[in-house]
C-alpha positions in Angstrom: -12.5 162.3 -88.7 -13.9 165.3 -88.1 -17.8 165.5 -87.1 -19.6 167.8 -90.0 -21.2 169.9 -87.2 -17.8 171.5 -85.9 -16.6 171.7 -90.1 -19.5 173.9 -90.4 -18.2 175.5 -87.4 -14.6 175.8 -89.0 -16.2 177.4 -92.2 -18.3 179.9 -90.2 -16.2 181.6 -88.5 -13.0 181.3 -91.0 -13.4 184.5 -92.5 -11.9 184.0 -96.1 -10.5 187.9 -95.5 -9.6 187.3 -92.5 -7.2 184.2 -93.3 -5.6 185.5 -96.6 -4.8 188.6 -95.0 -2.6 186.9 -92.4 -0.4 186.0 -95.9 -1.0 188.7 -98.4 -1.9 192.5 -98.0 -5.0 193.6 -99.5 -6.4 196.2 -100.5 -10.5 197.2 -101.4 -12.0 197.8 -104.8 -15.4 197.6 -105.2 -17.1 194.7 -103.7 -13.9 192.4 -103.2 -10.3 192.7 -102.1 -6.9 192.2 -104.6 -3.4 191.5 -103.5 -0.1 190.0 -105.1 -0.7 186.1 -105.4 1.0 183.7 -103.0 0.9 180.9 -105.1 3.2 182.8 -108.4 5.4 185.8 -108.4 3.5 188.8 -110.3 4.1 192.5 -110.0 -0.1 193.8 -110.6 -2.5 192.1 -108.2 -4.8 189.2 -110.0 -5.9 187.6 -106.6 -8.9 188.2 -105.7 -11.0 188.2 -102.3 -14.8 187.9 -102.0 -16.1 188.5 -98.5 -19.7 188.0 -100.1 -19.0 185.0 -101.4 -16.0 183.7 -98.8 -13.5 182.7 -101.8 -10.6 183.3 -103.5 -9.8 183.5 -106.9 -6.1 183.9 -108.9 -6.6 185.5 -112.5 -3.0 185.0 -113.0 -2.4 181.4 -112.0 -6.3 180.0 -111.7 -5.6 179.0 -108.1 -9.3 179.4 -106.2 -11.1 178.4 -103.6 -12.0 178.5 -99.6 -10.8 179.4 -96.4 -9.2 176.0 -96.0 -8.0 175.4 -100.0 -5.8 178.8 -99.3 -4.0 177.0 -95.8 -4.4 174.2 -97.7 -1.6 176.0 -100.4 0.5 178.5 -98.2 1.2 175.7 -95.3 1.3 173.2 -97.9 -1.0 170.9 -95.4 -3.8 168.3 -95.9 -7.2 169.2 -96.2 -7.8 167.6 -92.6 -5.0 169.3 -91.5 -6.0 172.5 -92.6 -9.2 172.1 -90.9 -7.2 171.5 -87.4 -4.9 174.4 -88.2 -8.2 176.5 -88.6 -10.0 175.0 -85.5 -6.5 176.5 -83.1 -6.4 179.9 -84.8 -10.2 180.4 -84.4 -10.8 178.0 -80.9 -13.1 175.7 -81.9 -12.2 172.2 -80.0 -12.1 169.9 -81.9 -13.8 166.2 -81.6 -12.4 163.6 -83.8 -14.2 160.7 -83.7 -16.3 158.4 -86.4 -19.6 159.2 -86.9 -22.0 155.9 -85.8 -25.1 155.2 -88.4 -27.1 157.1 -85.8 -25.2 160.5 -86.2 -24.9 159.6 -90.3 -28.9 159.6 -90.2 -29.3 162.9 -88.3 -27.0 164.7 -90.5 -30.0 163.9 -93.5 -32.9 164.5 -90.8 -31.3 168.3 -90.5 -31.9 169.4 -94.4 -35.3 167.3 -93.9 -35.8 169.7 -91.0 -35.1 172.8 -93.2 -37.3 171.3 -96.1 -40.2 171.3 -93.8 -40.0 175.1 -92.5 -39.8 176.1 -95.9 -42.5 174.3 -96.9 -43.9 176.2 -93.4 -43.0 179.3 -95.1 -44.5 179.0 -98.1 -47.7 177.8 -96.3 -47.8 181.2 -94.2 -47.4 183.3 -96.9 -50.2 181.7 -99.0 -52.6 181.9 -96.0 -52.0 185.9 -96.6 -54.5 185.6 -99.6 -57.3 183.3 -98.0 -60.0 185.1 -96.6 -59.3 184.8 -93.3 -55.6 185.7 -94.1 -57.0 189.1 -95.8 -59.4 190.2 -93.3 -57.1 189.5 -89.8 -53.6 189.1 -91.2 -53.2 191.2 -94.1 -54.9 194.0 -92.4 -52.8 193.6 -89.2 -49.5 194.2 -91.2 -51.7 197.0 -93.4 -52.3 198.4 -90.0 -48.5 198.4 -89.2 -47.8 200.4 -92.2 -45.8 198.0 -94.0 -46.7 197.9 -97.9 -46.9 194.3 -100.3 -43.4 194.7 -101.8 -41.8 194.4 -98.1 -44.4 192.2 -96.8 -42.9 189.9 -99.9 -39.8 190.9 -99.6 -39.1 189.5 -96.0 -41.7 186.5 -97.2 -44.3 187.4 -94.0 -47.5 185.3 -93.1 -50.0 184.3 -91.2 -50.9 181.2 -89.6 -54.7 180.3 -89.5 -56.6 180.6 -86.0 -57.2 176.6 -85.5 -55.7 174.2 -83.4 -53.8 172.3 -86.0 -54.9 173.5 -89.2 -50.9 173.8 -90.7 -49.9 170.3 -88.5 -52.5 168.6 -91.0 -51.4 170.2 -94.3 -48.1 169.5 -93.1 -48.8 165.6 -92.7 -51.0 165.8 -95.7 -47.8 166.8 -97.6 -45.6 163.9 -96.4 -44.1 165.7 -93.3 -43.6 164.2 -90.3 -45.0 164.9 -87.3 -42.2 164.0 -85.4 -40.0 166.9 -87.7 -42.7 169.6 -86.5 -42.2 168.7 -83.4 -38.6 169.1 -83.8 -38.8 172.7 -85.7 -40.9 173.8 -82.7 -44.2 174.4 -85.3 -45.9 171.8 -83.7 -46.2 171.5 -79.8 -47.1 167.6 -79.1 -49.0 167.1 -75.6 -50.8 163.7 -73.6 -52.4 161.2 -76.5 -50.7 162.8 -79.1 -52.8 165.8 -79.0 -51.3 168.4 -81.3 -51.4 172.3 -81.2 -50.1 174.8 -83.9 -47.3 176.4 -82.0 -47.9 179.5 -84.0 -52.5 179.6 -84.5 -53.6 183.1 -85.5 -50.7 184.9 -85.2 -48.6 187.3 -88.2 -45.5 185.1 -89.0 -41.9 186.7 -89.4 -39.8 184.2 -91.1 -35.8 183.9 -89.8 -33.6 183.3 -92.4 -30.2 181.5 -92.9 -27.2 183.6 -93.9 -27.9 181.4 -97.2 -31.6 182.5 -97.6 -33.2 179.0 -96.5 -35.9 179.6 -93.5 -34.7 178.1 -90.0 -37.2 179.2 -87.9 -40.0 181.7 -87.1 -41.5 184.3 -85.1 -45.4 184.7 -84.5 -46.6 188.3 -83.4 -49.9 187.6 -81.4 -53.1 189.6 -83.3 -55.7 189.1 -80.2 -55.4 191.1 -77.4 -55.6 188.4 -74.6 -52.9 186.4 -75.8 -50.6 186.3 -72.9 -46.8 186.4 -75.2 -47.0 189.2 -77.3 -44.5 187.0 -79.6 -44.0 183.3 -79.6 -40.6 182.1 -81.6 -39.4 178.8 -82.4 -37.3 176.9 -80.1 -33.5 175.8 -80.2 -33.8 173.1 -82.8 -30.8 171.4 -84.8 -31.0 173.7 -87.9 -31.6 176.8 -85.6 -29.1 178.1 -82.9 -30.9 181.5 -82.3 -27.0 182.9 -80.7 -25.7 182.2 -84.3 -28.8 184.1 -86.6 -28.9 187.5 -87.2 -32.8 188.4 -88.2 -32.6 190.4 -92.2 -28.8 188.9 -92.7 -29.7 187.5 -95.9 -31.6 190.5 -97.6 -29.0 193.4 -96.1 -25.8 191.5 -96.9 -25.6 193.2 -100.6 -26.4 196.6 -99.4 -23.8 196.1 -96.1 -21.0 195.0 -98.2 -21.8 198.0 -100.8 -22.5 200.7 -97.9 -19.5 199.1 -95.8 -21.8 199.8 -93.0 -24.4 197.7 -91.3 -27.3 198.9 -88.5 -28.2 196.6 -85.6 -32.1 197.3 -84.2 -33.2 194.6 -81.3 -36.6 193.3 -83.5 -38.2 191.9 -87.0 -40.8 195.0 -86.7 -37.1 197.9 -86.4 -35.6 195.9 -89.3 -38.8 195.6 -91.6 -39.3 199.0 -91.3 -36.3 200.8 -91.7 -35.5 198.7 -95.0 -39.0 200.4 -95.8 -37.6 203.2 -95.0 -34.5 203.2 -97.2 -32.3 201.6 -94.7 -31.4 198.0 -96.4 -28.3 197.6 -94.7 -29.8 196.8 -91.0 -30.5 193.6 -88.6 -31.4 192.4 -85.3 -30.7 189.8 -83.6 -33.3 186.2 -83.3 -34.8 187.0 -79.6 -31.6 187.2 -77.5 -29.2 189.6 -76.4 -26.0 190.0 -79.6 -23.7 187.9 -79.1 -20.0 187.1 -80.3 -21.0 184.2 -83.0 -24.0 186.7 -84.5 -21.1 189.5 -85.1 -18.5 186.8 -86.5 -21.4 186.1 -89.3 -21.6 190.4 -90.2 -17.8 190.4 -90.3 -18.0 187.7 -93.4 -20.3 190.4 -94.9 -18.4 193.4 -93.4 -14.8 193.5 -94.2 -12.9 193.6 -91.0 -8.9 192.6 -91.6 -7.7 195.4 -93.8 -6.0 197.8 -91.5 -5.7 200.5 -94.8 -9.2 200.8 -95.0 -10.5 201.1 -91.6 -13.9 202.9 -92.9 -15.0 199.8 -94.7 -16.1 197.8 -91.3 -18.7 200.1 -90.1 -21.3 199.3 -87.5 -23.5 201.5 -85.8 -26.3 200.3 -82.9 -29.6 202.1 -83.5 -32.0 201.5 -80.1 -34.5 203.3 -78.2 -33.9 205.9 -75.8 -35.3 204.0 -73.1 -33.3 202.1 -69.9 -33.0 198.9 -71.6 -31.7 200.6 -75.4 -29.0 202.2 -73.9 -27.9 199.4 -71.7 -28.0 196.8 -74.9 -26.1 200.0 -76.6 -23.5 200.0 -73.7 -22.8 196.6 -73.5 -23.2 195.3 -77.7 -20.7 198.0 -78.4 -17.9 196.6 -76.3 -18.2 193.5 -77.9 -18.0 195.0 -81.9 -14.9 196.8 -80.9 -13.4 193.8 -79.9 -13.8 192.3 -83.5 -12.5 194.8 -84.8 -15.0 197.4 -86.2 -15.7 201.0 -86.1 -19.2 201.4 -83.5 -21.2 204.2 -83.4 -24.8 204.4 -81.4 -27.7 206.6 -82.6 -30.3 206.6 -79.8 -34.1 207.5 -80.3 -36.2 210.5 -79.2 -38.3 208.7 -76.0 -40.8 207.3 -77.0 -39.7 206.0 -80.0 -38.5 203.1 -81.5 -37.0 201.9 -85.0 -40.0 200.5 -85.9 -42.3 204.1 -84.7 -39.8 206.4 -85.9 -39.4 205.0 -89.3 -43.1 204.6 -89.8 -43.1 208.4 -88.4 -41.1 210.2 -90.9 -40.4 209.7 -94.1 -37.7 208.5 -95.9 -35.0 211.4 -96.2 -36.0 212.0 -92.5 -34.8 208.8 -91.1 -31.7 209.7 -93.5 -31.1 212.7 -92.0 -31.8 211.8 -88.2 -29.4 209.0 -88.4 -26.2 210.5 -90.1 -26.8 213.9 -87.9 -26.8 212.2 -84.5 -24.6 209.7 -85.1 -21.4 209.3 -82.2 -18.6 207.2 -81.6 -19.5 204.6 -79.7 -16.8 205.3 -77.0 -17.4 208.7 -77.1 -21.2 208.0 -76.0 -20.0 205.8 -73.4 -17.6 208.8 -71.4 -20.9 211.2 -71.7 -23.2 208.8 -70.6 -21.5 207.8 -66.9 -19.4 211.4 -67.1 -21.9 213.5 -65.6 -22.8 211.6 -62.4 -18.9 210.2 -62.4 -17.7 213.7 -61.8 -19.5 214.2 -58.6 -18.0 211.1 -57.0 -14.0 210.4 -57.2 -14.6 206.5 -56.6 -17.2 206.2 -59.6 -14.9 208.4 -61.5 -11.9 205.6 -61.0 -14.5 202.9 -62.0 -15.0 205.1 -64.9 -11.8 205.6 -66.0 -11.1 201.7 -65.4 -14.3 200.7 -67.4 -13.0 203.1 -70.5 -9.6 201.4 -70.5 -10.9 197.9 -70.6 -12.9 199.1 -73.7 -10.2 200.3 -75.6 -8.0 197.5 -74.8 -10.4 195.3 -76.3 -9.5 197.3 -79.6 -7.3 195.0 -81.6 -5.5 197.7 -83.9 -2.8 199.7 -82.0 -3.1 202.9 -83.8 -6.9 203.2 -82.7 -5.9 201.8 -79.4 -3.9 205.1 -79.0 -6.2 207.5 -80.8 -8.6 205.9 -77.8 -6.3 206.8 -75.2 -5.4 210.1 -76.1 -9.0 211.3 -76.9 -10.7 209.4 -73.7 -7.8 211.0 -71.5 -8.8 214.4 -72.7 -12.5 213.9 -71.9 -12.0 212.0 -68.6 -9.5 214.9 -67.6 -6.7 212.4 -66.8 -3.2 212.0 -67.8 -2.9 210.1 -71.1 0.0 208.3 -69.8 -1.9 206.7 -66.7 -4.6 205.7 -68.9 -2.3 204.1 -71.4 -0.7 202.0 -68.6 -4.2 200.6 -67.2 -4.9 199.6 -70.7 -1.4 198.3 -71.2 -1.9 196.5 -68.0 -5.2 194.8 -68.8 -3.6 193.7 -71.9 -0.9 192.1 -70.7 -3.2 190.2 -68.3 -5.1 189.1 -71.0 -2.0 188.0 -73.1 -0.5 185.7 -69.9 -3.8 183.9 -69.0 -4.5 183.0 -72.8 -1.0 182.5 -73.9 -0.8 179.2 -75.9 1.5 177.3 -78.3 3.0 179.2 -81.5 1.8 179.6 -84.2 5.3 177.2 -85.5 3.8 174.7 -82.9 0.4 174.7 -84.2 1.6 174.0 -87.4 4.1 171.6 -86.0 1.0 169.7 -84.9 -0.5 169.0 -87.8 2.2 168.1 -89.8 2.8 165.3 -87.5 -0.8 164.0 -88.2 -0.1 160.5 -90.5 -2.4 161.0 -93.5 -2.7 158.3 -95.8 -1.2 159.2 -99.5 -4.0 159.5 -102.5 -3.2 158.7 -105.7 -2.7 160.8 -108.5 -5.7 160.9 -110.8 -4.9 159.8 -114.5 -4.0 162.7 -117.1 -7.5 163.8 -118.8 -7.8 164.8 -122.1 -11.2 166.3 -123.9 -11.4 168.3 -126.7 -10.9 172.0 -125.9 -14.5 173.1 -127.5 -16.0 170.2 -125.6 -13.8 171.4 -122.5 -14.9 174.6 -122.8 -18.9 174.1 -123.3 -19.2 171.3 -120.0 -17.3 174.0 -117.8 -20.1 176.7 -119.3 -23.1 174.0 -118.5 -21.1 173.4 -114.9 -20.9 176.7 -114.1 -25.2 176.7 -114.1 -24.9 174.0 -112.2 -22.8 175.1 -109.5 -24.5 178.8 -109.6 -28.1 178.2 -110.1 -28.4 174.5 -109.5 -31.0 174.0 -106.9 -33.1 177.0 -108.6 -36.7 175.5 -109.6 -37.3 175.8 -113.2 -40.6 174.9 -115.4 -40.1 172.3 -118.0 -43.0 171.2 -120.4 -44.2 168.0 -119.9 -44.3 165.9 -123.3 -46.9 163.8 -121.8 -49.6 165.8 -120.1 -48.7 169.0 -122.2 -48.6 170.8 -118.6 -45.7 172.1 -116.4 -43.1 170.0 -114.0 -40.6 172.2 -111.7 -37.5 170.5 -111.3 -34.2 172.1 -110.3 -31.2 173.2 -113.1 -28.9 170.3 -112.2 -32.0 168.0 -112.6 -32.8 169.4 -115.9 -29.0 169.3 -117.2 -28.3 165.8 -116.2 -32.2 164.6 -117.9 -31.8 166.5 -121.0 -28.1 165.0 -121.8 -29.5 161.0 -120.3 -32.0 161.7 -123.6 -29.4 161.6 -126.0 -27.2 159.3 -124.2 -24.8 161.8 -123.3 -22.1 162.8 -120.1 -19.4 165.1 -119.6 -16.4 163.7 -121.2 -14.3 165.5 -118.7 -14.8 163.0 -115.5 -14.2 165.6 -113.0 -17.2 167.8 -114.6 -19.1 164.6 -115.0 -18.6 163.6 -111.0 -19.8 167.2 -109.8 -22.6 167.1 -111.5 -23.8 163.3 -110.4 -22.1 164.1 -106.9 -24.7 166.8 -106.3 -27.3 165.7 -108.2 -27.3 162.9 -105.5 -27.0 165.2 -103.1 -29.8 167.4 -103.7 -32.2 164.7 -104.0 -31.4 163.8 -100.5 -31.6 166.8 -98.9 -31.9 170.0 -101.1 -28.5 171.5 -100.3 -28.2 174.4 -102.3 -25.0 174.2 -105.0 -22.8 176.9 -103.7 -22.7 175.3 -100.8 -22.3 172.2 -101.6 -19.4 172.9 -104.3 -17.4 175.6 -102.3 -17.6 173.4 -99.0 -16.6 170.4 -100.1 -14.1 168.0 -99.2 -12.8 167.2 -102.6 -10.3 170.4 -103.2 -10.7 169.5 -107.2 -14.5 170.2 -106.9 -13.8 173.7 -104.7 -11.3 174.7 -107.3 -13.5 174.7 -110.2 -16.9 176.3 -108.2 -14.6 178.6 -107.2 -13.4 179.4 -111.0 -17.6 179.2 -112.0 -18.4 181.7 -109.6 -15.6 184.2 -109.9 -15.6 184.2 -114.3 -17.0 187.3 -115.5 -19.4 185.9 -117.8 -21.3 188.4 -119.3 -25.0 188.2 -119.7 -25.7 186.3 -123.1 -27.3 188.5 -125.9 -29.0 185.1 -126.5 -30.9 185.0 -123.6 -34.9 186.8 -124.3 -36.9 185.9 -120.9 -40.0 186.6 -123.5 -39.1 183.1 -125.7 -42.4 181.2 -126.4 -40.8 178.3 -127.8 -37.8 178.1 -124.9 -38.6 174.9 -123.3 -37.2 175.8 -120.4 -38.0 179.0 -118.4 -36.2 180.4 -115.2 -39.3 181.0 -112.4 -36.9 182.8 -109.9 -33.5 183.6 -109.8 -32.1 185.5 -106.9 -28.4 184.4 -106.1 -26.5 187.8 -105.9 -24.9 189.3 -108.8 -25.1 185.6 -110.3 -28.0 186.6 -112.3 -26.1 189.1 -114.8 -24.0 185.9 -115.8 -26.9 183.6 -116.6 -26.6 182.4 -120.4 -29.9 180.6 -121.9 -29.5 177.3 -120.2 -31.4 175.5 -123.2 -29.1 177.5 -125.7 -26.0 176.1 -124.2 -27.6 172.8 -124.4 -28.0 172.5 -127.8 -24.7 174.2 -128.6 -22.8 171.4 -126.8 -25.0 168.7 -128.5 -23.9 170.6 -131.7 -20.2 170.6 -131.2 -20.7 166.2 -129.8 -22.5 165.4 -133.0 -19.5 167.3 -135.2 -17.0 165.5 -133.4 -19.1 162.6 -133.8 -19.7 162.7 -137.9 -16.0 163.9 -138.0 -15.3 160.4 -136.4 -17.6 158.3 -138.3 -16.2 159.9 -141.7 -12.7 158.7 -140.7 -13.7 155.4 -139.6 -15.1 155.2 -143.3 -12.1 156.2 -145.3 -10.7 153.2 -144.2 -13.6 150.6 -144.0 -15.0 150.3 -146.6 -17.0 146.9 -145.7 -19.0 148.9 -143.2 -19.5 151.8 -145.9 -23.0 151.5 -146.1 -23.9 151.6 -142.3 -21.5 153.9 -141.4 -23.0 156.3 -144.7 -26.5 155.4 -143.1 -25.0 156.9 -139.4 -23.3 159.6 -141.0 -26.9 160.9 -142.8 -29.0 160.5 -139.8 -26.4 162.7 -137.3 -26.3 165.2 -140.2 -30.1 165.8 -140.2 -30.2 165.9 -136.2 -27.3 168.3 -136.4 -29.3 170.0 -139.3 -32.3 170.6 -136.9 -30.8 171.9 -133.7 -28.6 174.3 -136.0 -31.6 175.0 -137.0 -33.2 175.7 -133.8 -29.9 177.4 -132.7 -30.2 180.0 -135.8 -34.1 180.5 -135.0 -32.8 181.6 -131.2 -30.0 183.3 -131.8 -30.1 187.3 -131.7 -27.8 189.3 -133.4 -26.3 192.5 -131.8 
């Protein structure tokens, strides 16, 4: 098998646009991309694309899914095979082996890791309203200009200024102290003597592409601390090459502005969101690096050759030495993913961070879109001047230009490049075009590997044991119809915490929607009749109780192709918002604390109202059942009148509870 650290791999850097584009030609509208089906002849595009979301979805045929369900269907291959077919076009090697007990356990220990720093988080932020949070931490991050909406925005904190006051609470709240020492919050020395990796320092917490924290990074408040910033360590749910710092809150506005800004700290990103500029992130503490800009090209469409302005990227830095030699160097490597790269450099001595806090909003507008230039462009200018003087640096010059346009994968650029750069370098356009030609080549030789007819070749030959067909289902098409509506909470919204009334104690309990789906149907001694429905919710249920996964991930990554299909379906169906739904509902028994899952929340129906529709419908079927059974037994007439009665008057009071909640347009 394959090992789930090098699937997550495969998933990563498969983008789903990417991969269908290599099969069907798309074009953009809106947020997503549409093309002519592969799966069923049609004349008006019903397939869908969401770069957002990394699925597909078929409004003609129903076909859906992810990057590996759609090889899955065009090369008619296995889901194992698909995986290996992916791994070759993307160069991941690929270890098959079976995972030992050992490697079984560490896969659980990594979503106990992440449990932990988000517990961290939390911890952080509520140290922001203690007094010592208010009178050093608050008023350091007062002092840096940024106001309480950002600071809860990007979920900042502050860690207290003793040894190993948040290495306690930690152990105090069932954590162990060999997971902080793990995560990097907690540095371990001789005897067991324990030190708070991050005392008395402002926290910035680093996010997933998903939203969950990974890791952190402390800014140092006292003057005589000797690292101005202390970050967390490499750890097994943070590879710092792989993280791009703001990701998960400037995804929305990068897919909707088809444009994202790279800065090179927390302090540049917080502060041009502040700004106005949402659509911006930096990289975790290193240098950018290939695997950080194959995460911004799942957000930022980068395979659709009609619509070259969607895949935007443009490097903001300082003015100084060391901005323009990141700006030199990172733009190289975005051309060579395909995207347009501009560079906007910085009046000396300012930085993101200064500038944005210097001038206001329409100002850091302004500045940006008025000195704004290609990224090649600034390249010539930046070397011409001194090149000019000296024929051999002019050669190197002209040599360094065409190994940057040959790492530009779409020919028609490639030769906009070359004419343009020729122009400016005052050389022939032909000798320029042969260099690049000539690198390319190069290139082309050293890598050159099997075809694609031999990759697929490959994994055909792979013997995969048959599975059997699953037995014909049949459920009534109400019934059908109100589980998928309760499944599609569950795969949308089902690790969200929500507030239930305790019966008992008369206070609250947070549990998560899949949690309070599967307990509320359990009362009545109900399941999804549909054993599919019935499997996905258990399945991940299970799941979450071992290690929190959140449910889009869990649904659209799975290895069950049934289970991808349908999330895929839930989270593509254009549910409106119900007119049922009144966030003010005092007798609601259940109430939503925090939804945040993209666009998901203008489909959320009221959970609790959906509930008791579907027990409605079960108990009609139900009395519709028992009534028949009586017409022809009439030796059980009297308990079967006795059942009938009693389902009527539990029917009769959830109607009635569905008629008290129900608001008419």
């Amino acid at each position: 098998m394959i090992d789930p650290v090098t699937v997550d791999k495969i998933f990563e850097a498969a983008d789903i646009v990417s991969v269908v584009s290599d099969y069907v030609s798309l074009k953009r509208k809106g947020a997503n991309y549409w093309g002519n089906c592969p799966f069923h002849e049609e004349k008006t595009p019903s397939f869908s694309v969401s770069p957002a979301k990394n699925i597909y979805k078929c409004f003609g045929c129903g076909k859906g899914g992810n990057s590996v369900n759609f090889i899955m269907g065009v090369e008619n291959l296995s889901y194992y095979e698909a995986l290996l077919f992916l791994a070759k076009k993307y160069h991941i090697e690929v270890k098959e082996k079976e995972l030992s007990d050992e490697e079984v356990q560490q896969q659980n220990e990594k979503e106990s890791l992440m449990s932990l720093t988000e517990w961290a988080q939390k911890h952080f932020t509520e140290n922001l309203q203690s007094p010592e949070g208010q009178s050093v931490g608050m008023s350091y991050l007062a002092h840096r200009g940024f106001r309480e909406d950002i600071i809860k925005k990007f979920q900042l904190g502050y860690a207290l200024d003793k040894r190993d006051e948040y290495t306690i609470a930690a152990q105090k709240a069932g954590y162990k102290l060999d997971y902080l020492e793990k995560t990097g919050l907690t540095i371990v020395k001789e005897n067991n003597y324990m030190i708070d990796r991050f005392h008395g320092r402002v926290i910035f917490p680093i996010h997933s592409i998903s939203g969950r924290v990974v890791a952190f990074g402390g800014r140092a408040i006292k003057k005589d601390e000797v690292a101005k910033y202390q970050n967390s360590p490499e750890s097994d749910i943070y590879h710092k090459s792989y993280v791009l710092y703001g990701l998960y809150f400037a995804k929305s506005a990068i897919t909707k502005k088809k444009k994202c800004y790279i800065v090179e700290g927390y302090a540049d990103v917080i502060s041009m969101v502040q700004a106005g500029i949402e659509n911006i992130v930096a990289p975790c503490g290193t240098a950018l690096t290939t695997q950080q800009i194959q995460q911004l090209r799942r957000i930022l469409p980068s395979a659709d050759a009609e619509r070259s302005d969607d895949k935007n990227v443009t490097l903001l830095y300082d003015g100084d030495g060391a901005g323009m030699h990141a700006a030199l160097k990172n733009g190289k490597m975005l051309l060579e993913e395909g995207l347009n790269v501009k560079v906007v450099v910085l009046p000396e001595p300012e930085d993101p961070d200064s500038f944005a806090q210097n001038h206001d909003s329409s100002e850091v507008a302004r500045y940006l879109e008025e000195n704004e230039q290609d990224y090649v462009v600034f390249k010539i200018n930046h070397y011409l001047k001194e090149a000019q003087k000296d024929p051999m640096k002019m050669s190197q010059l002209i040599e360094d230009v065409a190994s940057t346009i040959e790492v530009i994968p779409d020919e028609v650029k490639r030769s906009v490049y070359i004419s343009m750069a020729a122009k400016m370098l005052n050389t022939e356009e032909r000798i320029l075009c042969s260099r690049v030609n000539q690198i390319n080549q190069k290139k082309v030789d050293e890598a050159a590997g099997p075809s694609r007819a031999d990759v697929i070749s490959k994994v055909q030959s792979v013997d995969v044991p048959p599975t059997e067909e699953p037995a014909p289902v049949h459920v009534d098409s109400m019934v059908e119809k109100l589980e998928r509506e309760l499944l599609c909470y569950i795969v949308r919204f089902g690790d969200h915490p929500v507030e239930v009334v305790n019966p008992e104690t008369g206070g609250k309990d947070t549990i998560p929607v899949v949690e309070y789906i599967k307990d509320d149907l359990e009362v009545d001694d109900l399941s999804f009749q549909n054993p599919l429905y019935q499997g996905m919710m258990m399945d991940y249920y299970e799941r979450y109780k071992q290690d929190k996964i959140s449910s889009s991930q869990f649904f659209i990554r799975n290895t069950n192709p049934d289970y991808v299909s349908v999330a895929a379906d839930a989270m593509s169906d254009p549910y409106p918002l119900s007119k049922i739904f009144n966030e003010n509902e005092t007798n609601c028994r259940i109430k939503v604390k925090k939804v945040s899952v993209d666009a998901a929340v203008t489909l959320f129906h009221d959970l609790n109202y959906s509930l008791l529709n579907y027990k409605s419908h079960w108990l009609s079927n139900l009395i519709v059942e028992k009534t028949e059974k009586l017409r022809n037994n009439q030796e059980e007439a009297g308990t079967l009148i006795a059942q009938i009665q009693e389902l009527m008057l539990f029917k009769k009071e959830i109607d009635k509870r569905l008629g008290e909640r129900h608001i008419h347009p």
